[in-house]
C-alpha positions as CSV (number, residue, x, y, z in Angstrom):
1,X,-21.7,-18.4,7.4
2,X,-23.5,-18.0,10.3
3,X,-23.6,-13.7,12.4
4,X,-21.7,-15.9,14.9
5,X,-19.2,-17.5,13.1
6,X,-18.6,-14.1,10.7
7,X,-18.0,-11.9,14.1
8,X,-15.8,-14.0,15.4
9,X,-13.5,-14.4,12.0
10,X,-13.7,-10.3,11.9
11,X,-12.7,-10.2,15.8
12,X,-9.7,-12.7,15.4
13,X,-9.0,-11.1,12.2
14,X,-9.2,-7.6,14.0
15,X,-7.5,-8.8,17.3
16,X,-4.4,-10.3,15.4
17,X,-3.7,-7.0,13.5
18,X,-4.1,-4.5,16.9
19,X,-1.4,-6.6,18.5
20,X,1.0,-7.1,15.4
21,X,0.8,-3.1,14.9
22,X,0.6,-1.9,18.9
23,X,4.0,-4.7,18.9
24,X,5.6,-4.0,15.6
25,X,5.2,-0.1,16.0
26,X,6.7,0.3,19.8
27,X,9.6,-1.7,19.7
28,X,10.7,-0.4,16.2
29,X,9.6,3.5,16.3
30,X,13.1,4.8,17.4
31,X,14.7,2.5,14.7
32,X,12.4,4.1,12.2
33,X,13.2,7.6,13.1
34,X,16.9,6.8,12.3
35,X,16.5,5.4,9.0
36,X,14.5,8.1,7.6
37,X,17.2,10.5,8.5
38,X,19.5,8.2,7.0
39,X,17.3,8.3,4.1
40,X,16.6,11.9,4.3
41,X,20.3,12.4,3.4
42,X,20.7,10.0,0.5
43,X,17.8,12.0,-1.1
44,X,19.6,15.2,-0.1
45,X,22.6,14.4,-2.3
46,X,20.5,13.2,-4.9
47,X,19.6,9.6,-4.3
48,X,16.6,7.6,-5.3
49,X,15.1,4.9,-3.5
50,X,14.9,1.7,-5.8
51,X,11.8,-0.5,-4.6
52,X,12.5,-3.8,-5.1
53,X,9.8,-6.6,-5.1
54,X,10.0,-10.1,-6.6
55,X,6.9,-12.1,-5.8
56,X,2.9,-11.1,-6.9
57,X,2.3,-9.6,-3.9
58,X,5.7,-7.4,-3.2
59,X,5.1,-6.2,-6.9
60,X,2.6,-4.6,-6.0
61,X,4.3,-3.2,-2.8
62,X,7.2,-2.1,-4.8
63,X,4.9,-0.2,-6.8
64,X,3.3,1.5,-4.6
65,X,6.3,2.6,-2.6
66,X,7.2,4.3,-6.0
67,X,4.0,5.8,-6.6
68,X,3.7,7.5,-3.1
69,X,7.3,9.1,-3.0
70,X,7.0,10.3,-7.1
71,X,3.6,11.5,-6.7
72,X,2.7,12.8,-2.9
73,X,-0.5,12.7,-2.4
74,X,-0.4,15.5,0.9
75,X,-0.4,19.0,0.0
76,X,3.3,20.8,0.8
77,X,5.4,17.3,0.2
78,X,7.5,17.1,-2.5
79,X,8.3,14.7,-4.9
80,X,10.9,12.3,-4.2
81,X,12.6,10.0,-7.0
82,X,11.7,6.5,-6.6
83,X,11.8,3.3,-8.8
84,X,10.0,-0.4,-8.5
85,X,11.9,-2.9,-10.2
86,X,9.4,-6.2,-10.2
87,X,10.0,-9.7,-10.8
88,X,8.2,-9.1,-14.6
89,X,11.0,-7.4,-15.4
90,X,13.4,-10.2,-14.9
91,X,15.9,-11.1,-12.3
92,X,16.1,-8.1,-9.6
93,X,19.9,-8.3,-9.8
94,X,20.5,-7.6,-13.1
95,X,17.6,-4.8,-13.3
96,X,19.3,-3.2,-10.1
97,X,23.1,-3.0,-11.6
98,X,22.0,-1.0,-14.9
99,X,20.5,1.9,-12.2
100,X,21.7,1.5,-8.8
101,X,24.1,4.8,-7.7
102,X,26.1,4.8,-4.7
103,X,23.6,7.6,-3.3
104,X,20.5,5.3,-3.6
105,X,18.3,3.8,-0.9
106,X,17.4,-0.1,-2.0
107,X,15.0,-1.3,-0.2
108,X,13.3,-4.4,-0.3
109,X,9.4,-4.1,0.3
110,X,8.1,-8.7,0.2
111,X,6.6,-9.1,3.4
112,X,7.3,-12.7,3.2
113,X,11.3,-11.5,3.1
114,X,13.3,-11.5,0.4
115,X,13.3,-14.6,-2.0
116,X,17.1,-15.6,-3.3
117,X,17.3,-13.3,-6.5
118,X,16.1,-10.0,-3.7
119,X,18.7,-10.9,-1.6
120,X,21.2,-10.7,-4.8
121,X,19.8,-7.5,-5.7
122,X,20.3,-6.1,-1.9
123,X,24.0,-7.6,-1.6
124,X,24.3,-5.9,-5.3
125,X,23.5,-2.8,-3.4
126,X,25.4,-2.9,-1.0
127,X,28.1,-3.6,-2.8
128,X,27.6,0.1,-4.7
129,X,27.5,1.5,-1.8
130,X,23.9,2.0,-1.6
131,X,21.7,2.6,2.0
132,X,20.0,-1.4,2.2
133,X,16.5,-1.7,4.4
134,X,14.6,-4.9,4.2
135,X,11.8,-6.3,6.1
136,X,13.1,-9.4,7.2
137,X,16.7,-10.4,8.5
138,X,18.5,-10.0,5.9
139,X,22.0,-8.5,6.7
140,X,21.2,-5.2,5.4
141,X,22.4,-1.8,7.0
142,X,18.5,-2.1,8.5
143,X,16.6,-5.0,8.9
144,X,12.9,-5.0,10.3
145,X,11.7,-8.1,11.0
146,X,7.3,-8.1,10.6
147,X,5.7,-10.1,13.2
148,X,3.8,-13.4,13.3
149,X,2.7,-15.8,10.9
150,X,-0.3,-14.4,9.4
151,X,1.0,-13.1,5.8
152,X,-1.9,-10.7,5.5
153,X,-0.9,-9.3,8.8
154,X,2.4,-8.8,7.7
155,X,1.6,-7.0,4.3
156,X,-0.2,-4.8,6.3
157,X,2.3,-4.2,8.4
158,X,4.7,-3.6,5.7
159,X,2.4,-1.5,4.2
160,X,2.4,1.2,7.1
161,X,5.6,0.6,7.7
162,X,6.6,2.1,4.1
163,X,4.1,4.9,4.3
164,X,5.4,5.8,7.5
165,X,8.7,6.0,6.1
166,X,7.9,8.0,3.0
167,X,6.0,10.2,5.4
168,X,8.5,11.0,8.2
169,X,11.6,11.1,5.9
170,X,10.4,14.7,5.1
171,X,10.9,16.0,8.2
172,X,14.2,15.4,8.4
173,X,14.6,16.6,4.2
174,X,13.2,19.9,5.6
175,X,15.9,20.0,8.6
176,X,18.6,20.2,6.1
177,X,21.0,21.7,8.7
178,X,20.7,17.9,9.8
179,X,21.6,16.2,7.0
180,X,25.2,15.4,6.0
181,X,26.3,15.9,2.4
182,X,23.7,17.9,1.9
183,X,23.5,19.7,-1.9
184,X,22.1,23.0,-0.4
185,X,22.9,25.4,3.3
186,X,20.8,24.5,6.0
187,X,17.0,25.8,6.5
188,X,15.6,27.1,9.6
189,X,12.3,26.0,9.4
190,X,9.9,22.9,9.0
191,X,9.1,24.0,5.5
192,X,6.3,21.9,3.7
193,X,6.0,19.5,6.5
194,X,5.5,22.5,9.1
195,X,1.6,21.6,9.6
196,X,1.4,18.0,9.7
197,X,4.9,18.3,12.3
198,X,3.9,21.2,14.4
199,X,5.6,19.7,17.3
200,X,9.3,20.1,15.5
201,X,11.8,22.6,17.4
202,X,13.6,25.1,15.0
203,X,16.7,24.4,16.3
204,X,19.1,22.4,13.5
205,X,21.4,21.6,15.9
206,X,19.4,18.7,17.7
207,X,19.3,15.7,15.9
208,X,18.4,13.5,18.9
209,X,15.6,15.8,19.9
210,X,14.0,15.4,16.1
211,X,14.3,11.9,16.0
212,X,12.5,11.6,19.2
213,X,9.7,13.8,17.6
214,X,9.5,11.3,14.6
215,X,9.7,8.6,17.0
216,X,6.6,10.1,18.4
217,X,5.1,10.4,15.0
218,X,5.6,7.4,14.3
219,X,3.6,6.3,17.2
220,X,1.1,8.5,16.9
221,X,0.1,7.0,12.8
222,X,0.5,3.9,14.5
223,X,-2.2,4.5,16.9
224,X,-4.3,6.5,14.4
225,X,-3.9,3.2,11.6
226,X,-5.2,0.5,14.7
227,X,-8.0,3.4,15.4
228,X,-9.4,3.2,11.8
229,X,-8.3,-0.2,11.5
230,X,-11.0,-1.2,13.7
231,X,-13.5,1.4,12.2
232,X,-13.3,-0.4,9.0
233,X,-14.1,-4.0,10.2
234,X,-16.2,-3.4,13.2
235,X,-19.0,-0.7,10.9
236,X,-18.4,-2.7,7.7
237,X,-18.6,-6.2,9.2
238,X,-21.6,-7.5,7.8
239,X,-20.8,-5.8,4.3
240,X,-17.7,-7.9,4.1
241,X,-19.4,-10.9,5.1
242,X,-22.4,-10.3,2.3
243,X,-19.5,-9.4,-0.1
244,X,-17.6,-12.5,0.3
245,X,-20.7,-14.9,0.1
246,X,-21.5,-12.8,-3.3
247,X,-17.9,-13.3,-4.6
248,X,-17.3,-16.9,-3.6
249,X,-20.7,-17.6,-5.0
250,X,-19.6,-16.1,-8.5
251,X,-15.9,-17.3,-8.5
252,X,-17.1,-21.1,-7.5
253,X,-19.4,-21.0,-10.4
254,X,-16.5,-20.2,-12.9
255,X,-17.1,-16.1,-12.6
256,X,-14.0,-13.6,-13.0
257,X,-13.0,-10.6,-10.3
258,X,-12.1,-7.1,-12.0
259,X,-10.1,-4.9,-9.7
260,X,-9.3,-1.4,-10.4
261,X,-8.1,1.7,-8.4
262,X,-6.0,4.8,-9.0
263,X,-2.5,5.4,-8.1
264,X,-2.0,3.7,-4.7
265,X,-4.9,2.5,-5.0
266,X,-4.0,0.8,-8.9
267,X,-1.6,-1.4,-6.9
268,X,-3.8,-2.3,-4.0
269,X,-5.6,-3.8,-6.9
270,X,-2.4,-5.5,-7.9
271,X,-2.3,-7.0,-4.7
272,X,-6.2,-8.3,-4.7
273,X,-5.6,-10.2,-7.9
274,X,-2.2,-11.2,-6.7
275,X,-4.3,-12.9,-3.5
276,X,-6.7,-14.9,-5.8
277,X,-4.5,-16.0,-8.2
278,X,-1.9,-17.5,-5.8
279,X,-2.5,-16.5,-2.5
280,X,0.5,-17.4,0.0
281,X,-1.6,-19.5,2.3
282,X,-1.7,-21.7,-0.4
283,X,-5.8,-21.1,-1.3
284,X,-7.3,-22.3,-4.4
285,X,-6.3,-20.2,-7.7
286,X,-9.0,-17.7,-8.1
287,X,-9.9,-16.5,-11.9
288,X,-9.2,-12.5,-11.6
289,X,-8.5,-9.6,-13.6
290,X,-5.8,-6.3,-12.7
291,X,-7.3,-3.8,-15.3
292,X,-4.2,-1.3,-13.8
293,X,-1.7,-4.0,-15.6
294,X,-1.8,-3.2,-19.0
295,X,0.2,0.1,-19.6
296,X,-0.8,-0.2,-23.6
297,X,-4.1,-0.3,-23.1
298,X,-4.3,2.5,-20.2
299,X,-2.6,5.0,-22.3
300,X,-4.5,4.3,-25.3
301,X,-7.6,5.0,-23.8
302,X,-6.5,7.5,-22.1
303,X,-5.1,9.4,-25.2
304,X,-7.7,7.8,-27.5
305,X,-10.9,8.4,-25.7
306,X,-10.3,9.6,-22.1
307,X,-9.0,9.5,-18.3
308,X,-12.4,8.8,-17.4
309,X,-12.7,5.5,-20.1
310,X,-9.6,3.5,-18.9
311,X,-11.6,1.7,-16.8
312,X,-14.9,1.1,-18.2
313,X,-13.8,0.3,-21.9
314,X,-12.1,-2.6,-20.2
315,X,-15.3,-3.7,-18.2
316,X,-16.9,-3.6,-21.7
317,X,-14.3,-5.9,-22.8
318,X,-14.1,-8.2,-20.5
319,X,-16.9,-8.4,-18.4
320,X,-19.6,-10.6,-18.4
321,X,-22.6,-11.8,-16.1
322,X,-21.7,-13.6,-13.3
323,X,-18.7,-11.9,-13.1
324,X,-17.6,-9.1,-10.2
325,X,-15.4,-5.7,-9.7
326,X,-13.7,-4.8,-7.0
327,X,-13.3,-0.8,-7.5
328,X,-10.9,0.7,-4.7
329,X,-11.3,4.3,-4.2
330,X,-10.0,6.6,-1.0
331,X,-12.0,9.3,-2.4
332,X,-15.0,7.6,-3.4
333,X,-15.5,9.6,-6.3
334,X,-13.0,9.1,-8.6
335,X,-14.6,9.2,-12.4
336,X,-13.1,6.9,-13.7
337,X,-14.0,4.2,-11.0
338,X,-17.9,5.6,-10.9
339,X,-18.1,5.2,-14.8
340,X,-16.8,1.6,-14.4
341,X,-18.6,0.5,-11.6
342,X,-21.6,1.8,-13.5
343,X,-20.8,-0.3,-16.6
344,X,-20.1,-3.3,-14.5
345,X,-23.7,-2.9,-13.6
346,X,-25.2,-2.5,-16.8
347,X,-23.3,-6.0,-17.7
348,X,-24.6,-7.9,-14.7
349,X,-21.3,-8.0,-12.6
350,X,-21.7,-7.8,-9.0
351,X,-19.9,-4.5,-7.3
352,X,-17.9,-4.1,-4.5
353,X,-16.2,-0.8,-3.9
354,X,-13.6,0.1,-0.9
355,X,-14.1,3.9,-0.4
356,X,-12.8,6.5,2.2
357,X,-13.7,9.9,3.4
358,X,-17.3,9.6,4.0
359,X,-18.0,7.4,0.9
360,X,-18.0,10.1,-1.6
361,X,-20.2,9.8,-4.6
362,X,-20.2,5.6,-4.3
363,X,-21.6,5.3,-1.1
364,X,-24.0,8.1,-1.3
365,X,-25.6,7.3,-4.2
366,X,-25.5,3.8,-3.9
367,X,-23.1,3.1,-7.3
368,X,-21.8,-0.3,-5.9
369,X,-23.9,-3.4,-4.5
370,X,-21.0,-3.7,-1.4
371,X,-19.5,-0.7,0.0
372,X,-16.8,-0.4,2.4
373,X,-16.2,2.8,3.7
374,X,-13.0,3.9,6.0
375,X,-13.7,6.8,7.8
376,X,-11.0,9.1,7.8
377,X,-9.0,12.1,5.0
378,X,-5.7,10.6,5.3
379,X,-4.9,8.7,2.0
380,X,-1.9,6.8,3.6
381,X,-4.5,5.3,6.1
382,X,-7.3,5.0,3.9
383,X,-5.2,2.4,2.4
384,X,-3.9,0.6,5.0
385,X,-7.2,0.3,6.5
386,X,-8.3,-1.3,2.7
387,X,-5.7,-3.5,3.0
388,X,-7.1,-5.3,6.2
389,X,-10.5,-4.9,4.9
390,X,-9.8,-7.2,1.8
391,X,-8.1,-9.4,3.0
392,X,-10.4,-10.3,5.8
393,X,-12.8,-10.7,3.0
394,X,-10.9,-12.5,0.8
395,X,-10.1,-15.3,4.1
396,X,-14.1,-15.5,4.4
397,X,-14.1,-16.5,0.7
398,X,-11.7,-19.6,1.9
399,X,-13.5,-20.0,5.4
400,X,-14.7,-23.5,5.7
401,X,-17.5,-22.2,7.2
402,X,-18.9,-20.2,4.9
């Protein structure tokens, strides 16, 4: 592919997503706002949210909604119950009705909109009396409908759309005098949100003048998202485009991808292998690897040998020459990831790691042959902005010019 022709896919590709998030984000911030203090007082009285996700792709969404509310990743939040329930589990219906509680939050996380056995599970419910939020029309309690046509573009979307929600419902969890049914009296002050929210009034009294403070917020990560958004593409364009020849090159010649991450970042590699294996455009089937997948062979390892192993022993196992890892970090250090991507190397694969921060140890020391580095400390971010930055790449594989 031609400078040219590779600036002009990463500008389209760049352009599409500013407009579907400056769009998406303003007409829906208010609408947010709301259901997070809806949410905020489900959780009060002891609800869970139940992540629902059917296809390969809103697996690994459901995932990592659970992920992010069990295991907050910003100092001062606190742990929130969550559950995914994914299509290898079975039908979503069924899986729902053995743990669905009037008090939970359902909420279904496909950005293509829920298939026929996730609207069962939502009606199902519903019907138990639990709070419904989809991402399509779908007749629940709180539809969002994503914009466009692009399913990349709306993935990402999706993607802030549920971090802003995990994010912002603790506002309103720290206003209890806010919530109805609330298990405990009222607190006076922001709590554990106080210094990401400084703008919050003490009052408990005021629920319109709160929500229009989230609504804010909400804007505000909107703005901060399309910000490092176009960091990520416009400083890392020419990596992506030497990445993608490198991995077409490999995978057209009968090669194998390896993705791996940690935590959020574990189903961000979900979604990468769920992209080559059956991309929704309708691409070729790509041969790829999720070495996250297997919870066997992670704990194993992990017991067995080591947190830092889970990774690497894999590599050892199933990589070969001519094959590549994709390593997604937002630290850029993780051990775990550095000892893989160093294995990888010892076996001939060819390296590509998405980083954030200022690279950490990957980019500094060179550990991968592509790096991608996000600019920024906020995890929730980091991600998103990984999220456009694959699959831009993963569209030059397919680009007819290339």
């Amino acid at each position: 592919m031609t400078q040219t022709l590779a600036t002009e896919v990463v500008e389209r590709a760049l352009g599409d997503r500013t407009r579907a998030n400056r769009d998406f984000f303003e007409a829906e911030a208010e609408r947010l706002a709301r259901v997070c203090h809806r949410m905020a007082e489900r959780f009060a009285r002891g609800g869970r949210l139940i992540a629902l996700g059917a296809s390969p792709q809103a697996r690994s969404d459901a995932r990592h909604v659970a992920v992010e509310f069990v295991h907050p990743v910003i100092v001062g939040k606190r742990a929130l119950p969550a559950i995914g329930l994914a299509g290898e589990g079975g039908d979503l219906a069924p899986q729902l009705g053995l743990v669905a509680r009037p008090e939970d939050v359902a909420i279904a996380v496909g950005a293509e909109g829920p298939d026929a056995q996730t609207a069962a599970a939502l009606r199902l419910a519903g019907e138990r009396g639990c709070l419904t939020v989809a991402m399509a029309p779908a007749g629940t309690d709180w539809d969002f409908a994503l914009p466009g046509d692009d399913p990349f573009v709306r993935q990402e979307v999706a993607e802030t759309l549920y971090h802003v929600l995990w994010e912002l419902v603790h506002v309103f969890f720290e206003h209890r005098g806010l919530l109805a049914g609330r298990d405990a009296g009222p607190s006076h002050r922001a709590g554990g949100s106080a210094f990401l929210y400084p703008f919050l009034a003490e009052s408990e009294s005021d629920l319109e003048a709160v929500v229009d403070d989230v609504r804010r917020s909400v804007l505000m990560k909107a703005d901060e998202i399309g910000r490092l958004r176009a960091q990520t593409l416009t400083d890392n364009r020419d990596v992506l485009v030497e990445a993608a020849a490198a991995l077409r090159a490999r995978l057209d010649a009968g090669g194998t991808l390896l993705a791996l991450g940690n935590g959020g970042s574990a189903t961000d590699a979900m979604d990468a292998v769920a992209d080559l294996r059956a991309a929704p455009q309708g691409w070729p089937a790509r041969r790829a690897i999720d070495l996250t997948e297997d919870a066997a062979i992670l704990t194993a390892i992990a017991n067995d040998v080591g947190v830092e192993a889970v990774f690497a022993r894999q590599v050892i196992a199933y990589g070969r020459t001519g094959d590549a890892l994709l390593a997604l970090s937002t630290s850029g250090g993780s051990a775990n990831v550095v000892a893989a991507l160093a294995e990888g190397r010892r076996r001939g694969l060819r390296t590509i790691a998405m980083v954030g921060y200022d690279g950490g140890r990957i980019a500094a020391e060179g550990l991968a042959d592509h790096v991608v580095v996000t600019r920024s400390e906020h995890v929730p971010r980091i991600q998103e902005a990984q999220a456009s930055a694959w699959h831009v790449l993963r569209e030059l594989i397919e680009d007819p010019a290339a």
